[in-house]
C-alpha positions as CSV (number, residue, x, y, z in Angstrom):
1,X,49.4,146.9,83.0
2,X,50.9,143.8,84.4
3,X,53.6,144.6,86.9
4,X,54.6,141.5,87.2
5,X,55.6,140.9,83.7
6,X,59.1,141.1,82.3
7,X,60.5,144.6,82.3
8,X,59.7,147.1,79.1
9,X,62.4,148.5,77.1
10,X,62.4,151.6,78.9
11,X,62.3,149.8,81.8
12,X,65.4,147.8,81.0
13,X,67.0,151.2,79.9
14,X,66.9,152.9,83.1
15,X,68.1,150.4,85.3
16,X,71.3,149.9,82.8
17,X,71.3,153.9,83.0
18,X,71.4,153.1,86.9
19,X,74.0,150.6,86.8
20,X,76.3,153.0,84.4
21,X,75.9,155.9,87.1
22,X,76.5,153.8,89.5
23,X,79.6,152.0,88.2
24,X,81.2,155.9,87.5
25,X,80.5,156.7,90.8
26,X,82.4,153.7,91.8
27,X,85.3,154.9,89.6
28,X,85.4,158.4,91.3
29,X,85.5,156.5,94.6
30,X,88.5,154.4,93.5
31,X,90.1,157.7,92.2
32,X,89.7,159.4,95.0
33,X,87.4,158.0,98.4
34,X,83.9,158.4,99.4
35,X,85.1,162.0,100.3
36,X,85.3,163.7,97.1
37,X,82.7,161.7,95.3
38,X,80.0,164.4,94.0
39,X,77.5,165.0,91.8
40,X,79.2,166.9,89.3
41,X,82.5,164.8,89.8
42,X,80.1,161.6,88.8
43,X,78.2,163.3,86.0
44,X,81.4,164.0,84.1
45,X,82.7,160.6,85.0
46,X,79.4,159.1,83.2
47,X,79.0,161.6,81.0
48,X,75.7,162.7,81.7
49,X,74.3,166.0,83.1
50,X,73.5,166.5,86.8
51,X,69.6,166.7,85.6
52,X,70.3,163.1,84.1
53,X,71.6,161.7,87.8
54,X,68.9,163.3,89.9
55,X,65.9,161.7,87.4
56,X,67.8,158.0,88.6
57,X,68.6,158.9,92.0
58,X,66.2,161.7,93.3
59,X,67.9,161.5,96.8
60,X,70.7,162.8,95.3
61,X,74.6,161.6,96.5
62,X,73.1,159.4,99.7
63,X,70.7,157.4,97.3
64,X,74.0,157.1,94.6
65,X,76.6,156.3,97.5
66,X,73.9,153.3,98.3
67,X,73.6,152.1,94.9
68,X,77.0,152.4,94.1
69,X,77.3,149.9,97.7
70,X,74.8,147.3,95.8
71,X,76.8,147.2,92.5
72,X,80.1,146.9,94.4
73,X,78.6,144.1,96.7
74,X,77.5,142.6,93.1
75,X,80.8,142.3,92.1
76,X,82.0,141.2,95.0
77,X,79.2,138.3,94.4
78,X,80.1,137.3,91.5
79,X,84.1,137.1,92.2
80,X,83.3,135.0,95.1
81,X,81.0,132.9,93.1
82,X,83.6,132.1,90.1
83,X,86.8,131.6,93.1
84,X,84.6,129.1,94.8
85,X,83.4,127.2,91.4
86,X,87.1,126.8,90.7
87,X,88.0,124.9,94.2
88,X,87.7,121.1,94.0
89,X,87.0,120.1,97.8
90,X,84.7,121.7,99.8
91,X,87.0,123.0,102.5
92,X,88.8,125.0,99.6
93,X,85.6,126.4,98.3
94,X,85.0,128.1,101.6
95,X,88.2,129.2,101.7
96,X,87.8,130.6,98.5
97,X,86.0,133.5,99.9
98,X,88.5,135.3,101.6
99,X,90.2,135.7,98.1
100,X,88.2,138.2,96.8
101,X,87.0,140.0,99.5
102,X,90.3,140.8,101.1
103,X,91.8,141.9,97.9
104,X,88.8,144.3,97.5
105,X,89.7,145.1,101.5
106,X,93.1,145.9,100.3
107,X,92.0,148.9,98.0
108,X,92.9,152.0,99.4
109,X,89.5,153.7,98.9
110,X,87.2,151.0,97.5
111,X,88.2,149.0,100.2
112,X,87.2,151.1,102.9
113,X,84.2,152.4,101.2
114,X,82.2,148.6,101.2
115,X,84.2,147.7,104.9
116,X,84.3,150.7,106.4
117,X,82.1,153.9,105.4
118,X,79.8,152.3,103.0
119,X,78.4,150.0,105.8
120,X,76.6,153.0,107.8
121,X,75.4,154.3,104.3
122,X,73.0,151.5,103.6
123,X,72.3,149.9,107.4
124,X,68.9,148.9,107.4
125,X,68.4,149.2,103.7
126,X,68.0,146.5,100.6
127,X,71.5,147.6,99.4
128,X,73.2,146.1,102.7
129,X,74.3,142.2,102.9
130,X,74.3,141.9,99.4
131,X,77.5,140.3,98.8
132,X,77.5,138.9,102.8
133,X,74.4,136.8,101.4
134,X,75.6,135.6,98.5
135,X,78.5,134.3,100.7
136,X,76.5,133.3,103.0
137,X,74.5,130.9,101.1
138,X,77.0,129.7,99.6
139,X,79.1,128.4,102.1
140,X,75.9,127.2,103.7
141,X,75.8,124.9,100.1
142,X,79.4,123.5,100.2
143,X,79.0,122.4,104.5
144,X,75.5,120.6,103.8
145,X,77.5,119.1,100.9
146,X,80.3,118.0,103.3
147,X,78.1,117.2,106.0
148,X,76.2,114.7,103.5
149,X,79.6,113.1,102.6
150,X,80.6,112.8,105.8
151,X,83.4,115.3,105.9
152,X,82.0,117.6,108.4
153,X,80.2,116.5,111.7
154,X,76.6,115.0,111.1
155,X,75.1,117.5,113.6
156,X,76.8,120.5,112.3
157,X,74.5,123.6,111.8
158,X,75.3,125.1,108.2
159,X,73.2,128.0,108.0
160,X,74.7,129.4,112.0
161,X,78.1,128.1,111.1
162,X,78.2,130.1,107.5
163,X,77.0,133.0,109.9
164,X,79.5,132.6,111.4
165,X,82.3,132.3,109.3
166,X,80.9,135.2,107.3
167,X,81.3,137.5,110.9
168,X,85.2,136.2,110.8
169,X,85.6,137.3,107.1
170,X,83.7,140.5,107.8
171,X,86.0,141.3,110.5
172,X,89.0,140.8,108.9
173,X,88.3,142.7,105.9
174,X,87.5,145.6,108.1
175,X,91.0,145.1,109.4
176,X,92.8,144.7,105.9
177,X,90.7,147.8,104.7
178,X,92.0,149.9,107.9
179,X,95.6,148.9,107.6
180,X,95.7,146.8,110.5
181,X,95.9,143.3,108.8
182,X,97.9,141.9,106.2
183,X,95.5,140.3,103.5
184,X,97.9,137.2,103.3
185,X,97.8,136.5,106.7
186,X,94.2,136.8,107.2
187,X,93.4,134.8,104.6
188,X,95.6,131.9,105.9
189,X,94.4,132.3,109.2
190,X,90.8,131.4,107.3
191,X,91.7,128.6,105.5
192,X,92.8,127.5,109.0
193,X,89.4,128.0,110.6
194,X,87.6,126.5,108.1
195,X,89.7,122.9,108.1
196,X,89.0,123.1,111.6
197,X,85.0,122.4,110.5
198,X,86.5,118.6,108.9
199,X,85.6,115.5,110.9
200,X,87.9,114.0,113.0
């Protein structure tokens, strides 16, 4: 058998079966917090048996928390994605990013779960920096653009600057998520930071 060939249809079917669980398991989260999201809670959610949840995730609840991270940080991706494709300069399509991300920060339990708990749940694992990455690159993509049009200073670092910026965002969001920050403010005080970047 080729493994590197295109996925079979059963294949294809258990990862959307993956995704499914997953997803419910992100509902019962945004019901009620990482707290009271079990097995049997997720099952009845997805409407599967508890036999059906342990073939996809034989770790049981740690392995589903940490896939239920990755399709969250998906989402997160893809949000971030279409609110930067919709800014016309490049300044506004780094700025973009707090949009998203501090809305989801806002959440009473889906917030905290990707800013605050879920964070310890995948350190160290595939699942972690998924949306952080996407970001990442990017921001990295809109400052060589401005650096090559002369909006940003020829001898600025993109990659450690978009490390950067992605610590601030990080940071903030943790504060949104824990109550501490308003989501408005922070995501002013961003759009601030990042015209700092322009050329003088």
């Amino acid at each position: 058998m080729d493994n590197d060939g295109p996925p079979t249809l059963r294949q294809r079917r258990r990862e959307r079966t993956r995704r499914e669980i997953a997803a419910a398991a992100l509902d019962v989260i945004a019901d009620g917090g990482v707290e009271l999201t079990t097995i049997d809670r997720v099952a009845e959610t997805a409407g599967v048996a508890r036999g059906t949840i342990y073939a996809h995730f034989p770790e049981g609840r740690d392995e589903l928390l940490r896939a239920a991270y990755a399709e969250l940080g998906s989402r997160v991706a893809d949000r971030t994605r279409a609110a930067a494709d919709d800014a016309e300069t490049w300044s506004e399509r780094i700025a973009a990013h707090a949009e998203p991300l501090f809305a989801l920060a806002a959440d009473a339990h889906l917030g905290r779960f990707y800013h605050v708990s879920g964070p310890a749940i995948v350190h160290g694992r595939p699942e972690q920096g998924i949306g952080s990455g996407a970001s990442a690159m990017l921001i990295r993509d809109a400052l060589d653009t401005a650096r090559d049009a002369g909006a940003v200073p020829a001898d600025t670092d993109s990659g450690l600057v978009a490390a950067m910026l992605i610590g601030a965002l990080r940071e903030a969001a943790i504060g949104v998520a824990a109550g501490q920050l308003d989501q408005d403010r922070a995501r002013t005080a961003f759009a601030r930071l990042v015209s700092g970047l322009a050329a003088s």
